[in-house]
N, C-alpha and C positions, 0 to 999 in steps of 0.2 A: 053457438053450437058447442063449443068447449069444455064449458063448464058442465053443459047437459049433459054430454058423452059420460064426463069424468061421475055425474052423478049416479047414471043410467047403468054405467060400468061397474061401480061401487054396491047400488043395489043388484046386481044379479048377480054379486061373486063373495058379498061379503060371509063373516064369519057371523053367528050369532053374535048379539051383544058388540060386534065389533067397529068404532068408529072409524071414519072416513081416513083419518091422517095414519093411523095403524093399518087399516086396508092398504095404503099406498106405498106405509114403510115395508110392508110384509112381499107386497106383489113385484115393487123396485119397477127401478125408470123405466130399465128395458120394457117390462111388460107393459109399462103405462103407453109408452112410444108406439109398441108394436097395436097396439089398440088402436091408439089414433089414428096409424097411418089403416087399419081397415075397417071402420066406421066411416061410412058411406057421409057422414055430415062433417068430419073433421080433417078426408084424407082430402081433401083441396088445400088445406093448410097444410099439413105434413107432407105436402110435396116437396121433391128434395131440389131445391134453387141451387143456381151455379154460387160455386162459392167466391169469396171477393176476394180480391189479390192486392 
């Protein structure tokens, strides 16, 4: 489901002409994360786990 997101994501925000890895430099983690975590197929992964000590 991940990768689909990341794909699904990429086509309905990009630029003409513009590839994938440029989409993601332009758009930056934050926005990538913030996706994930409300994309009903990826927020089960981007739940936030206790963290390890």
């Amino acid at each position: 489901p991940l990768i689909d997101a990341l794909f699904r994501n990429y086509a309905a925000h990009r630029h003409d002409g513009e590839e994938l890895g440029y989409f993601h430099r332009r758009i930056g983690e934050r926005a990538i994360i913030e996706f994930l975590r409300q994309d009903p197929a990826t927020a089960p992964l981007m739940a936030k786990a206790s963290p390890v000590k």
